[in-house]
N, C-alpha and C positions, 0 to 999 in steps of 0.2 A: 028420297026413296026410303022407306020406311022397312027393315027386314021383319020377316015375319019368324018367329019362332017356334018352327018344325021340326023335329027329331030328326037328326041326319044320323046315318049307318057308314062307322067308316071301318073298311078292310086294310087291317093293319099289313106294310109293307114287309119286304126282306130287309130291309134296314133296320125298321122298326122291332120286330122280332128277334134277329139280332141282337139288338140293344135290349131286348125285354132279359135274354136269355144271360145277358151279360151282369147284367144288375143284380137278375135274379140268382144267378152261380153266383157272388159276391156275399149276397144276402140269404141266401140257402131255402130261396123260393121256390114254391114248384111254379109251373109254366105258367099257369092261370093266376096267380100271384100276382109274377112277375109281368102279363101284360098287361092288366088293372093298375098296380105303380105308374109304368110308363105310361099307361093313359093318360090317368092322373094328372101327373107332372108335364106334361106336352098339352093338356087340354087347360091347367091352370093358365099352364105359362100365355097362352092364347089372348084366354079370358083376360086376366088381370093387363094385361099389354093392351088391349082396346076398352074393356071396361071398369079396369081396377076390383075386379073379384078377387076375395081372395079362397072361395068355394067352388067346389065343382061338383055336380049330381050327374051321374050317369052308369049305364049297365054296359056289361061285356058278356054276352052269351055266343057261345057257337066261336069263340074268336073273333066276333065281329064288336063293333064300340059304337053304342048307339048316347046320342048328344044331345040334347035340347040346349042350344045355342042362346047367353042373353039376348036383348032388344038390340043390345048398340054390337052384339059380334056377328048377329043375325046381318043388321044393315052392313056392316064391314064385309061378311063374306057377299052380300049381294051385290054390293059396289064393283068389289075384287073379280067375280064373274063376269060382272057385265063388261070390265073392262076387258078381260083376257078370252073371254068367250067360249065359256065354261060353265059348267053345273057348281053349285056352291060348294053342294057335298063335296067334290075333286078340289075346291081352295080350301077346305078345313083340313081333309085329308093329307093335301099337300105338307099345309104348316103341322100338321101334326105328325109326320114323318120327318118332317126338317129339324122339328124341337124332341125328336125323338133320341137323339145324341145327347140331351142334356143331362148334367150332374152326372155322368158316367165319369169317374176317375181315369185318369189316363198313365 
């Protein structure tokens, strides 16, 4: 199955924001800063984990994180859906709330 490479819209979580808000008070971001980094770093970590990227191209307006997914993360999230029985958009979203805790000092 071949994924197709569609701009997926993901609405950042309480977690996620959280952690944007966490980073960005560290780094003396304001909010819109700081949820662009945590994009970043949660959408690299993706990318590079399934396709070895080590770029990432995407917009943040409204609060929302809009994606164009490579070939090989496009078929990853399509895989991941069909198993769990789920929209794609909801398995990138996921992972990118789960790697949303990353590089946070503790």
């Amino acid at each position: 199955m071949a994924g197709t490479s569609e701009p997926i819209e993901i609405e950042p979580s309480e977690r996620f924001l959280a952690a944007a808000g966490e980073w960005g008070e560290r780094r003396m971001l304001d909010d819109e800063e700081a949820i662009r980094a945590k994009a970043e770093q949660a959408l690299l970590e993706i990318e590079h984990l399934v396709s070895g990227a080590t770029e990432v191209e995407f917009d943040v307006e409204d609060g929302v994180v809009r994606y164009e997914p490579s070939e090989e993360l496009a078929t990853f999230l399509d895989e991941q859906a069909a198993l769990a029985g789920i929209e794609r958009g909801l398995v990138l979203e996921l992972y990118v709330n789960l790697f949303s805790r990353v590089f946070l000092e503790e």
